[in-house]
N, C-alpha and C positions, 0 to 999 in steps of 0.2 A: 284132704278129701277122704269122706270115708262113704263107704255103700254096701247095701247089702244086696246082692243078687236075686238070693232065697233066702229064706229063715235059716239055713244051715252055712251058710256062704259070705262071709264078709271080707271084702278090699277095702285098702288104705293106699292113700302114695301122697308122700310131700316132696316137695323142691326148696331148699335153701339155697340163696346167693348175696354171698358179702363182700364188694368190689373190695376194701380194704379190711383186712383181716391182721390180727398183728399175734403172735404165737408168742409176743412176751418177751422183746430183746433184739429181734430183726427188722427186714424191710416190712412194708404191707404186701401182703401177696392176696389176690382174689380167693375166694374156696363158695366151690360148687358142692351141694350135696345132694342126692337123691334117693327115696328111697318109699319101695312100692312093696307089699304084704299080701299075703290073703291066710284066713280062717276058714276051717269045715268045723262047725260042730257039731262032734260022734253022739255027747248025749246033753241031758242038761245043765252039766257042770264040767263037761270035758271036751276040750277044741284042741285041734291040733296048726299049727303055724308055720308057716314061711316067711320071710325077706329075706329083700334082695338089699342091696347100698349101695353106692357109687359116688367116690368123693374124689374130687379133684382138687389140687392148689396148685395156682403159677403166680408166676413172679415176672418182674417188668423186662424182663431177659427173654422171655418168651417159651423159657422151660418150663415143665407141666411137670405135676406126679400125680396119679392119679390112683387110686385103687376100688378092686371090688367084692363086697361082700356077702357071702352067701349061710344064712343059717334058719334053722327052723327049732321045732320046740311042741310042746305041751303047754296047754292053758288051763291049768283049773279053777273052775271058779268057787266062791261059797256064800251061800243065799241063808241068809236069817231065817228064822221057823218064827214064826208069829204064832202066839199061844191062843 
């Protein structure tokens, strides 16, 4: 999902879910992922960034690991000059 508030203002957030998931050698274990955004942009080629993440994986034991992510950032964009 993506939306724009205002002209300056952009959100995102997805959900991923894969009942069997296999890491390449182990059991299947479920993984949950999540992970929601927003954008300000200061001018016309520069936005500034946030997300968030949250992942989870369990296994048929009924143990979970779960973690979460926080980080933000700089966007800069670059727009072709038509002659």
């Amino acid at each position: 999902m993506k939306t724009a508030l205002s002209p300056k203002i952009i959100l995102t957030a997805d959900l991923g879910y894969a009942p069997k998931f296999n890491f390449g050698g182990g059991d299947d274990v479920t993984l949950l992922a999540a992970r929601a955004g927003a954008g300000y942009q200061i001018l016309d080629n520069l936005a500034l960034q946030v997300k968030v993440e949250h992942y989870r994986v369990g296994g048929e034991g009924g143990e979970a690991n779960s973690r979460t992510l926080v980080g933000g950032g700089v966007a800069v964009s670059f727009k072709q000059h038509k002659n």
